[in-house]
C-alpha positions in Angstrom: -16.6 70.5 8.6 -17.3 66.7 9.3 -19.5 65.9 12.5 -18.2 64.4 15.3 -20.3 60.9 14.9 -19.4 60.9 11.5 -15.8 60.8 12.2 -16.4 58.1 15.0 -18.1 56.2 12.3 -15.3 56.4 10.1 -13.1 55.2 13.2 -15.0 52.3 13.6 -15.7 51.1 10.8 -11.9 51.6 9.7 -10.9 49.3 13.3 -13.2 46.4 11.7 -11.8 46.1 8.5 -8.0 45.9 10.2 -9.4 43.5 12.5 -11.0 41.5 9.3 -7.9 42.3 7.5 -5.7 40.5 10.4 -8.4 37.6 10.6 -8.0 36.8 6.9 -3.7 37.0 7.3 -3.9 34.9 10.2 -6.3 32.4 8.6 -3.7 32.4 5.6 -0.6 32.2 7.6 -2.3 29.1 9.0 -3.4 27.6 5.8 -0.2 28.2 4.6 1.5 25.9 7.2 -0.4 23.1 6.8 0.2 23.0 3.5 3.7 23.0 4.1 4.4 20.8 6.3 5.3 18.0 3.7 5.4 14.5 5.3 8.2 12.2 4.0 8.2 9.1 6.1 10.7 5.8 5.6 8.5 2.5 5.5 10.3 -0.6 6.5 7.9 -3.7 5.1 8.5 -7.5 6.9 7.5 -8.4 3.0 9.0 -8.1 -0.1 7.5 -5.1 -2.6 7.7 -7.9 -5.2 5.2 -10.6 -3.0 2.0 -10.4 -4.0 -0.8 -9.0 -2.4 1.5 -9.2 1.1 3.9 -6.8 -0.1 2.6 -5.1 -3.3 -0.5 -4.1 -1.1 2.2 -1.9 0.9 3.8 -0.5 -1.9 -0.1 0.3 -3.5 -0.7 2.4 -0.4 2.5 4.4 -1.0 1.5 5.1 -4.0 -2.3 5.8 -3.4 -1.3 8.3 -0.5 1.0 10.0 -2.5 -2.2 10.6 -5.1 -4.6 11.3 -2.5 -2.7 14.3 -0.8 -1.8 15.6 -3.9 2.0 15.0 -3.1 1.9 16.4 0.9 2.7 12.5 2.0 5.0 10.6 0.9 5.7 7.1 2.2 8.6 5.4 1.2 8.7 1.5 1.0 11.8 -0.6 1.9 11.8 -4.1 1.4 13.0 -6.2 4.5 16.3 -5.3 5.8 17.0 -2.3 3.9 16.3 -0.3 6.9 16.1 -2.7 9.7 15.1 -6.9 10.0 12.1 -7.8 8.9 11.3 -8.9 12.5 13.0 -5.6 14.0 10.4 -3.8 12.4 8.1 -3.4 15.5 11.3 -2.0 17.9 12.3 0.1 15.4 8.7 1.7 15.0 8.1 2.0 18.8 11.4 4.0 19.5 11.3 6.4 16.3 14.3 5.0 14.5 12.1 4.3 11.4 9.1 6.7 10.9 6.2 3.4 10.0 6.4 0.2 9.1 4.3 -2.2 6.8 3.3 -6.2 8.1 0.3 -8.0 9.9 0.3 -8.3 13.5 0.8 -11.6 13.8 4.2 -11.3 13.7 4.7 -9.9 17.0 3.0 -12.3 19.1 6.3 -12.5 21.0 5.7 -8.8 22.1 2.6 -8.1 22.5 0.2 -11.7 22.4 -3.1 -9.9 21.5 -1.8 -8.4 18.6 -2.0 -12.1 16.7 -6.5 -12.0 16.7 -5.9 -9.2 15.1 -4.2 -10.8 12.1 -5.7 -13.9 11.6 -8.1 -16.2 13.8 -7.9 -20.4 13.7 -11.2 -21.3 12.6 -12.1 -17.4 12.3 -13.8 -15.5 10.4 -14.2 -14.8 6.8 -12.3 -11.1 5.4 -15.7 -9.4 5.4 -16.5 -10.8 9.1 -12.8 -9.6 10.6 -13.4 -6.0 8.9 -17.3 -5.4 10.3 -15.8 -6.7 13.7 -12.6 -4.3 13.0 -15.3 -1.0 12.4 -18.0 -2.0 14.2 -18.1 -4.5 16.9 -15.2 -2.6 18.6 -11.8 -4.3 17.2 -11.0 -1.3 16.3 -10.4 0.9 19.4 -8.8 -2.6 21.2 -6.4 -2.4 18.6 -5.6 1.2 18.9 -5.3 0.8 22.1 -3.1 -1.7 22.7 -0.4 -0.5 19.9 -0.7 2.8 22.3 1.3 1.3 25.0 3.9 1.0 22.8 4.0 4.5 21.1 2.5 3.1 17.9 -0.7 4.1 15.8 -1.6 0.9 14.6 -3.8 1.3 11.6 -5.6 -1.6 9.9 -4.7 -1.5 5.8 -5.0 -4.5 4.0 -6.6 -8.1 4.2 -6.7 -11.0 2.1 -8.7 -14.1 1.7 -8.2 -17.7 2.7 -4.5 -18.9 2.7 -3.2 -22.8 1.8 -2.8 -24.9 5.6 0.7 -26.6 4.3 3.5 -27.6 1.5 4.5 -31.1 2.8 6.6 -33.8 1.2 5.0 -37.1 1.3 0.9 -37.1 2.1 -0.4 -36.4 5.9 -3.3 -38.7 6.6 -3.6 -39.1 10.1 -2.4 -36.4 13.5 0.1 -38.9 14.1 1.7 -38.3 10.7 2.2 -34.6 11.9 4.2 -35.5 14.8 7.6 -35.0 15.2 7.8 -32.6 12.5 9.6 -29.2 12.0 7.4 -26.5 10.1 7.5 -22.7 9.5 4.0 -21.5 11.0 2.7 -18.1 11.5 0.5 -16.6 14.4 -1.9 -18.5 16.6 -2.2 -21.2 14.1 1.6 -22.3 15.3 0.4 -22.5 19.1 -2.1 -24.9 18.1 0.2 -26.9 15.9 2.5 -27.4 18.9 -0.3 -28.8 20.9 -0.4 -31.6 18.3 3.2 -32.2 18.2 4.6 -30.1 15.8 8.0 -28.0 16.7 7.2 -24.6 14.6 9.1 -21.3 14.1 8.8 -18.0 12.6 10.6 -17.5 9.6 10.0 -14.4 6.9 9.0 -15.0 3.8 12.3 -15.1 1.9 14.0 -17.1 4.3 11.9 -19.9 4.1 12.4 -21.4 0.9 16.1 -22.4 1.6 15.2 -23.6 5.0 12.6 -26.0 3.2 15.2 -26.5 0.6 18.1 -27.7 3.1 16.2 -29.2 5.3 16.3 -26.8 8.1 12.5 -27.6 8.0 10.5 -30.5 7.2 7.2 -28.6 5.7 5.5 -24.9 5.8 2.7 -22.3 5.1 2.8 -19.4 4.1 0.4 -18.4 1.7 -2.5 -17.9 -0.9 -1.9 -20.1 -3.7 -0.8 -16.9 -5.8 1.9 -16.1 -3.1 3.2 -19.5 -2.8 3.7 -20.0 -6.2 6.2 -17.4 -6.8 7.9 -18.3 -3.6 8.6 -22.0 -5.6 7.7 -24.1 -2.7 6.3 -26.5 -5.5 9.7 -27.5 -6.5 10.4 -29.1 -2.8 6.9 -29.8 -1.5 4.3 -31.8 -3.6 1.7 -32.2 -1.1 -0.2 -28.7 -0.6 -3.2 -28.9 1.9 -6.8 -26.9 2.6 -8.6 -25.3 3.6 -6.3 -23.0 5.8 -8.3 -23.3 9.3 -5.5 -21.5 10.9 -5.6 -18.0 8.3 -9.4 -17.7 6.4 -8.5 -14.2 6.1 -5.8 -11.9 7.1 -5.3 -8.5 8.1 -2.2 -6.3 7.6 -1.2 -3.2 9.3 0.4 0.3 9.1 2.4 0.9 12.0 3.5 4.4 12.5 5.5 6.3 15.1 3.4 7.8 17.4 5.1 11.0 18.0 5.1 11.2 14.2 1.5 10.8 13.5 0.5 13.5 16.2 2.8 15.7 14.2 0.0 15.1 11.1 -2.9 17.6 10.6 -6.5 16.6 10.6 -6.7 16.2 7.1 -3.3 14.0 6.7 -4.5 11.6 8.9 -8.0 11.0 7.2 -6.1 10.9 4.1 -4.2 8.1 5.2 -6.8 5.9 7.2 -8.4 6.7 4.0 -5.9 5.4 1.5 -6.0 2.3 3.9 -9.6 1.7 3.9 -9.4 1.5 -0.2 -5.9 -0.9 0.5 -9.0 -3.4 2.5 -11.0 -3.2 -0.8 -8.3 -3.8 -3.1 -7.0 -6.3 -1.1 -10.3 -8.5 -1.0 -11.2 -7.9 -4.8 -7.9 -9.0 -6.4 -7.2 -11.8 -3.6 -10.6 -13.9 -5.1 -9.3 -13.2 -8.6 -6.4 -14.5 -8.7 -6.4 -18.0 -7.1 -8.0 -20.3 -9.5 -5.0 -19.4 -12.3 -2.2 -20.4 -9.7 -4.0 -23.6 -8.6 -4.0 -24.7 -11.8 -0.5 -23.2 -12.5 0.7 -25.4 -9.6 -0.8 -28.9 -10.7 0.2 -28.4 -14.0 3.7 -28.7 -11.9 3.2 -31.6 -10.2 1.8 -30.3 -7.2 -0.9 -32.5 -5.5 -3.9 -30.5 -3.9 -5.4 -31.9 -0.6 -8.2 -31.1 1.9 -7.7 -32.1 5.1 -10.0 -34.8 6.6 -12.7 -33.5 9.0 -11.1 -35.9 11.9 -7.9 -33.5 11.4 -9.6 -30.4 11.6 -11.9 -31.5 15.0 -8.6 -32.3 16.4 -7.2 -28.8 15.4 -10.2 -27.1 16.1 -10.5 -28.6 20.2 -6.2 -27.3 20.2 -7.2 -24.3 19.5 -9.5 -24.1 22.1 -7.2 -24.9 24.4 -5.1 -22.2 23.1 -7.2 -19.5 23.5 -8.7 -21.0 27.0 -4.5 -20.5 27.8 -3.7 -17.1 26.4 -6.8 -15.5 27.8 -5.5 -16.4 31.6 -1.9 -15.7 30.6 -2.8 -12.2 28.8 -6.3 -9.5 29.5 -5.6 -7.8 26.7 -5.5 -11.5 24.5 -9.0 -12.1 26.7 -10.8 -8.8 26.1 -9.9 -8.8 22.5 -11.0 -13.1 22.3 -14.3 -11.6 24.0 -15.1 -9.1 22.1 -14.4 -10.6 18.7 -16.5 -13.8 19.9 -19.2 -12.0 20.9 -19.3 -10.2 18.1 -19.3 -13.8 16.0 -21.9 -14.9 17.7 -24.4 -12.5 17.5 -24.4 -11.6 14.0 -24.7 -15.6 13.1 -28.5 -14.6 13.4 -28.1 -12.3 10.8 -25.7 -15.0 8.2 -28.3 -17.5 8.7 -31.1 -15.9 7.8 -29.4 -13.5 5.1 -27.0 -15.7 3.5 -27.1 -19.2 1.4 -25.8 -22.1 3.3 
């Protein structure tokens, strides 16, 4: 006959490996769900998947995420106004009618007039610059934060390097020359051409070249040399000016529904803040390689290449300064973002000018 602690024993030790037995079920069950829950999310994109680097860089992140979580997310891009206007896109995001959308904050200035210093900077800094500031001077968290308010994770995934300052039809020598004029202008860089003059508006990409072509508008930017080339503004515009003081580098953005990116696991979101981060290094790499091919492409086509005279940029430089002097007393989001990304400037111009050539 079995003993009486022997049979407890065997009660005990049968209770644990239930319990284990449970343990590993649940832990399975759990596993199991995650892996699931597929993501399949609509992306509406203010550029074209054709543009290059502003709206290829959207599609090469749909297609990187796709890789990277082994087929669990799945973005889908849609060129502007397939799903809603390009200019919608923001509206659409916030409210849930579109699960994320791809463009650089700078285009909703008229919403939200912080979001534009974290897109490009007149007289700002260089890609590399904007992205340390971006990780680690703080830009970061102001960014999450204020996309927030509007039930949006606001992701920074792209940047690219210096863009082109104008297409104009007869030479610009002086300010005065400016005056007067109508010209499609993005971001801060328009409030400061308004303060010289200039009457500016926001027009996407593919509306622009049959504004420029009728007349709508008298000149524009846009661009990189690589992007303005295949939007043909050469065949309007001879004049094309630098350096771009308003844009020497811009960011772009994943905007994605809140509610649908608190719906993600852990590892879904890393995966995509990751496929983002390699969208940065992409998006600097091919950005230098591909200019000096569509320069030359472009004066082999007539087109005349200027830099602006250094009179022209102190005057544009002191506009902006009165900009930004403006939109900090207007807006404290606009001036704790302005501070931070200042401060940030300035103290690590100890470290460029001992570190780097001049």
């Amino acid at each position: 006959m079995l003993s009486r602690n022997f049979l407890i024993v065997i009660y005990v030790l049968s209770l644990i490996l239930v319990s284990c037995s449970n343990d590993n079920s649940t832990k399975k069950s759990s596993s199991e769900s995650i892996e699931e829950k597929k993501v399949r999310w609509k992306m509406a994109s203010t550029f074209a998947a054709n543009l290059t680097q502003l709206g290829s860089s959207g599609v090469r992140f749909s297609e990187q995420i796709e890789k990277i979580s082994g087929g669990n997310i799945k973005v889908k891009f849609f060129d502007p106004g397939a799903l809603v206007p390009a200019l919608e896109i923001f509206d659409a995001v916030s409210s849930g009618s579109i699960d994320a959308g791809w463009s650089t904050p700078g285009y909703w200035a008229g919403k939200v007039p912080a979001l534009p210093l974290f897109a490009a900077v007149p007289f700002g800094p260089s890609a590399q610059e904007y992205i340390s500031w971006i990780y680690y001077g703080g830009g970061k968290e102001l960014f999450e934060e204020i996309y927030a308010k509007h039930n949006i994770k606001g992701i920074i995934c792209g940047v690219v390097p210096p863009e082109a300052s104008g297409w104009f039809r007869k030479e610009i020598k002086t300010v005065d020359d400016l005056k007067g004029m109508k010209m499609r202008f993005f971001g801060l860089g328009a409030k400061v051409m308004e303060k010289i003059g200039v009457s500016t508006q926001l027009i996407a990409g593919g509306d622009i070249f049959p504004a420029l072509e009728l007349g709508t508008i008298d000149a524009t930017e846009f661009s990189m040399p690589a992007v303005d080339l295949d939007l043909g503004f050469y065949q309007v515009a001879k004049h094309y000016y630098f350096p771009g003081w308003h844009q020497q580098s811009t960011l772009f953005e994943l905007m994605v529904n809140m509610d649908k990116w608190n719906n993600l696991s852990d590892t879904q979101k890393v995966q995509i803040e990751t496929a983002c981060g390699d969208n940065i290094r992409n998006g600097i790499a091919e950005g230098e390689a591909i200019q000096v091919e569509a320069i030359n492409t472009l004066k082999s086509k007539g087109v005349k290449i200027h830099r602006w005279s250094q009179e022209i940029l102190d005057t544009l430089e002191s506009a902006w300064l009165e900009v930004v002097d403006e939109e900090s007393a207007r807006d404290e989001d606009f001036k704790r973002s302005w501070e931070s990304l200042s401060t940030f400037r300035r103290n690590i111009e100890t470290w460029k000018s001992l570190g780097y050539l001049d």
